[in-house]
N, C-alpha and C positions, 0 to 999 in steps of 0.2 A: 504493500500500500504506500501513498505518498502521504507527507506530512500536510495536516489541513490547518487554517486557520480558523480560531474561536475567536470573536471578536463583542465585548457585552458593555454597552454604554449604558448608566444606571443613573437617573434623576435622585441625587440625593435629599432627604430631605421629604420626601413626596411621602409619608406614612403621616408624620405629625402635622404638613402641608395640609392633608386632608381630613383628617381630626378635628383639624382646629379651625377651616376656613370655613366659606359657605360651599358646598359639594358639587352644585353645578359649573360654577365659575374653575373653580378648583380642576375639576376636568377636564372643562377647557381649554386651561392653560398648561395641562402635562399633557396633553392630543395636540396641542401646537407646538410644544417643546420636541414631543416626537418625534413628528412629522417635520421637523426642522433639522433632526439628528438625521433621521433618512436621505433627507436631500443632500445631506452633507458628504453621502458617502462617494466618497472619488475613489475607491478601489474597487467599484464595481464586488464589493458583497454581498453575499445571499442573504435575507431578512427567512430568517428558521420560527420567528416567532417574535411575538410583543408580548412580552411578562409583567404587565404593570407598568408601573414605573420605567420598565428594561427595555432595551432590545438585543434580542438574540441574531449577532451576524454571525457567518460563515463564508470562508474562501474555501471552495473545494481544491486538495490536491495543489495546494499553490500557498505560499508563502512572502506577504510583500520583503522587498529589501528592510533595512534597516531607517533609511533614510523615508523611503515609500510609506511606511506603515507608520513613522514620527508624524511624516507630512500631515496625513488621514487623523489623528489625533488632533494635533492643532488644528484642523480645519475645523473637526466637531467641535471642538472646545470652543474655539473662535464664533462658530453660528449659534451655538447656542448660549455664549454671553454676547454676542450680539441681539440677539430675540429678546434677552431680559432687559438688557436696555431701552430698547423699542417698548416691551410693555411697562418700563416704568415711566417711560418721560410721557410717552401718548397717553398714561394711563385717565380717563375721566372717571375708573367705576372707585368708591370710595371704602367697597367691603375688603372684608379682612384676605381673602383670597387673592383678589388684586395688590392690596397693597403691600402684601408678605410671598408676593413671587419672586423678587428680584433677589429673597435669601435664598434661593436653591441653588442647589451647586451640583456639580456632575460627577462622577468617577468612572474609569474605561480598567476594564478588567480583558487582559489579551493571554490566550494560552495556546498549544498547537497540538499535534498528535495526530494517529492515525483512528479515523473515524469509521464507524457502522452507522448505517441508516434504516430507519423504519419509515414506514407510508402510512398515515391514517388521514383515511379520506382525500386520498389521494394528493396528501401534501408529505413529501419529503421531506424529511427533518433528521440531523446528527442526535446519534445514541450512541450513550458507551460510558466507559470509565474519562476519557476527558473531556464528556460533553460536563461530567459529574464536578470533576475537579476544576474544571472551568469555574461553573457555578458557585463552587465552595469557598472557590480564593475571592470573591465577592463580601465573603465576610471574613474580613484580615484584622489584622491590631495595627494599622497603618493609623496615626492618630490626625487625621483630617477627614473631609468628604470632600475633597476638588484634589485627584488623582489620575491617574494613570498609574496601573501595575501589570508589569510583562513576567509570565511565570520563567521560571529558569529553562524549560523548555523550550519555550519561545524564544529568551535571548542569548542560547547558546547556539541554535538557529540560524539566529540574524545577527549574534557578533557583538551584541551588544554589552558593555562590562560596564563600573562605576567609573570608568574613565571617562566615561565620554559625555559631555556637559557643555550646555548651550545657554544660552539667555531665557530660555525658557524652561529646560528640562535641567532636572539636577537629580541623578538616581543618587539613591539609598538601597541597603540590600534588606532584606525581610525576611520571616518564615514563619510559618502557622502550621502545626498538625493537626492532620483530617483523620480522624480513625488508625490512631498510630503512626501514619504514614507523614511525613514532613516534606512540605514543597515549600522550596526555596524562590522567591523572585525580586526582582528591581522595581521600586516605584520612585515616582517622582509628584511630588507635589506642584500642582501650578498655581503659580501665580496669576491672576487674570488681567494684572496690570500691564503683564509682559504680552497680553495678546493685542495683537493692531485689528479691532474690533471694528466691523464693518462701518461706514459713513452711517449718520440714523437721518432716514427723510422724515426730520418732523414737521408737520402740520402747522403753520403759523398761526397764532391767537387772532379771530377776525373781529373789528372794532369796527364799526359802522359810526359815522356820525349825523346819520339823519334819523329821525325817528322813525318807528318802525309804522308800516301801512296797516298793518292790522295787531290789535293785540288783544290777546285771552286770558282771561284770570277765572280760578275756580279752588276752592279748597279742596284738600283733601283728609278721609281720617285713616291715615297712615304716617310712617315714619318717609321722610324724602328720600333716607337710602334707599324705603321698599320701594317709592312714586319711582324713582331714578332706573329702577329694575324694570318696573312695567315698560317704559317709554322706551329704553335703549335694547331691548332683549325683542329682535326684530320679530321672534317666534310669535309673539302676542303682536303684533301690528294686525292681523289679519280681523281680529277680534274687536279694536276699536277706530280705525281707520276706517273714513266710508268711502263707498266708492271704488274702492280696490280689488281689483281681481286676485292678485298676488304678492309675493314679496320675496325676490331672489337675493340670497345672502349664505355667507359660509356659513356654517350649519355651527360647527366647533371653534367659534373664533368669539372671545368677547369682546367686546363693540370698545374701540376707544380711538383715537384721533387717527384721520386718516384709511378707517374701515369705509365699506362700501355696502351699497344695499340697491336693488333695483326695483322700482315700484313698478306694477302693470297692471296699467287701466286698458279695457279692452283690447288693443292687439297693439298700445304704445307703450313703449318702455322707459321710463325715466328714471336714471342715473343719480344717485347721490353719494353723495361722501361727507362724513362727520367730521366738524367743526367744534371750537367751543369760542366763547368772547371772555373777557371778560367780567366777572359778577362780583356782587358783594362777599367780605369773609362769611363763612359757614354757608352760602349760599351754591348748590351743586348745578351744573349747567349740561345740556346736552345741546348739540343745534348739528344742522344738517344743511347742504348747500347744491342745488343742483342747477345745470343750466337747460335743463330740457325741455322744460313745458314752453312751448311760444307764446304771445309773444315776449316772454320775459329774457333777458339775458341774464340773469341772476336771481336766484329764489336760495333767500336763508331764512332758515326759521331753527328758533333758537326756544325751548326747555328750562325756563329758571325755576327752579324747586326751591322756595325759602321756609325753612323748619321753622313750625309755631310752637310746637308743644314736641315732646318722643314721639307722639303719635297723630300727629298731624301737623299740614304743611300747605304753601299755596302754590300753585301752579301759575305761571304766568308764562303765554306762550307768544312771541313777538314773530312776526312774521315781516321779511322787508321784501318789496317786489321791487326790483332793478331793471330800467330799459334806459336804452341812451337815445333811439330818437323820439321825436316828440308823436308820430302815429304809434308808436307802441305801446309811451305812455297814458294818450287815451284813450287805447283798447284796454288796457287795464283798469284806467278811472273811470270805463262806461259799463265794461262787460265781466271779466275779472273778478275785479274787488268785488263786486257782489256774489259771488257766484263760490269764489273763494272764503269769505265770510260765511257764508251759511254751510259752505261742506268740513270745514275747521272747526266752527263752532260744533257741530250736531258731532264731531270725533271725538274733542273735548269732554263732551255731557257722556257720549259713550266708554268714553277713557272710564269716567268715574262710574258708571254701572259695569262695567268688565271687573276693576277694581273691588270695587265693592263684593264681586259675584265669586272672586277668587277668594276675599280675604274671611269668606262665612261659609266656603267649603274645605278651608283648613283645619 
């Protein structure tokens, strides 16, 4: 047989992560951390499985270099403290899940060997004693959770010894016995300082100085974080938004600056993307920005949730309609504003009966 590679990048953190955050959110944000590691992968690995928090790679019969299999580290490490960045500067959600993502940290557990495979349900997956020992050295006495550790098999391998030490990587030797048996390997702690984290496209804070064309106010009897979940959690849009045929959005993404959502009325699709301005302290803001409906060149409408009590709060929903020539904007001041006015307002009233209807079947 030839030597295969095991390759297991593990969300640190992600057990107490979801204990202690809100669940849905919490989910979302280890389903994008994922799916970020995946993409990450430049050695063309086989995905054997998603364990939770983990991913299970494999290279069949093949073994990166030394240099090859460092690269593929740093790249996961690098996207996925790049992703945490992204979700904390864009962050708008103010729960505990969002604002305690950017503590996670990663560890990459790498081991090799000759592998046996079994088929269930027609998925091919490594079995065996190093599919075992792979897994095992995931729980080490390495005293951090942002690591890399290459088992002695793997760096006897690829060549790798305590010599060799970069700006990034600094091995250490280790060992932990599994059932009597003692495996020896190199880990290296990373630093995340030392990673050149990708550019972050963030969303600019948009400040309008004209007053807004239409605007909405309505109390609500809830807490603003719960209002703030209704409004931004595209899932419920179908529920108080009228008018709407649909609402196309990444299913596992939660909403904060710079997401996307497509609204569809009849067989038109209107494009938006999340905003915020601006607002008073304690004051939570959602707003959204699209140029799609004619004839407007600019449609923002903005979400200020001001807390009155723990458990309730007022909604004030501002709407600005943007046109630069003068026939656009009195399509809007004759036909429009009316027309927009009453399909805003009647969402609003429904916002608060959907609300209502959730919060007395819990």
């Amino acid at each position: 047989m030839n030597t295969s590679l095991l390759f297991l990048p593990d969300i640190s953190g992600f057990t107490e992560f979801v204990q202690n955050t809100e669940v849905e959110h919490s989910q979302h944000v280890i389903s994008e951390l994922l799916e970020v590691l995946i993409e990450a992968n430049t050695e063309q690995l086989q995905l054997a499985e998603i364990e939770g928090d983990a991913l299970f790679f494999y290279k069949e019969n093949e073994i990166p270099s030394l240099e090859r299999l460092l690269a593929q580290v740093e790249h996961m490490f690098t996207a996925f403290y790049s992703h945490l960045k992204l979700l904390e500067k864009n962050r708008i959600c103010p729960c505990n899940a969002c604002s305690s993502a950017p503590k996670l940290q990663l560890k990459i557990v790498a081991h090799c060997g000759d592998l046996q495979y079994i088929t269930v349900q027609n998925n091919r997956k490594p079995f065996g004693a190093q599919v075992i020992e792979a897994h095992r050295l995931m729980k080490n006495s390495v005293a951090s959770d942002n690591y890399v550790l290459l088992s002695e098999n793997l760096t006897s391998h690829i060549g790798l010894t305590e010599v060799y030490q970069t700006k990034l990587f600094n091995f250490n030797h280790g060992n932990n016995t599994y059932d009597g048996k003692q495996i020896n390997y190199l880990f290296s702690i990373i630093d995340k300082n030392e990673l050149k984290l990708k550019p972050l496209n963030q969303a600019k804070t948009v400040n309008l100085d004209k007053p807004a064309t239409l605007t909405f106010e309505k109390e609500f009897p809830i807490s603003a974080n719960q209002l703030l979940e209704y409004i931004t959690n595209y899932s419920y849009r179908k529920h108080w938004v009228k008018h709407v045929n649909d609402f196309e959005f990444k299913h596992n993404e939660v909403t904060r600056i710079g997401s996307e959502h497509v609204c569809v009325i009849n067989e038109d699709h209107f494009n938006f993307t999340t905003i915020i301005k601006d607002v008073k302290p304690g004051e939570l803001v959602y707003g959204e920005k699209t140029t799609s409906p004619p004839p407007v060149d600019e449609l923002y409408q903005f979400f200020v949730i001001t807390p009155l009590t723990s458990n309730t709060c007022k909604l004030t929903v501002d709407v600005h309609l943007e046109a630069k020539s003068i026939i656009k904007k009195m399509i809007i001041l004759m036909f429009m504003k009316k027309a927009m006015r009453k399909n805003i307002g009647e969402s609003v009233e429904q916002l608060f009966v959907f609300v209502n209807s959730k919060e007395n079947s819990r």
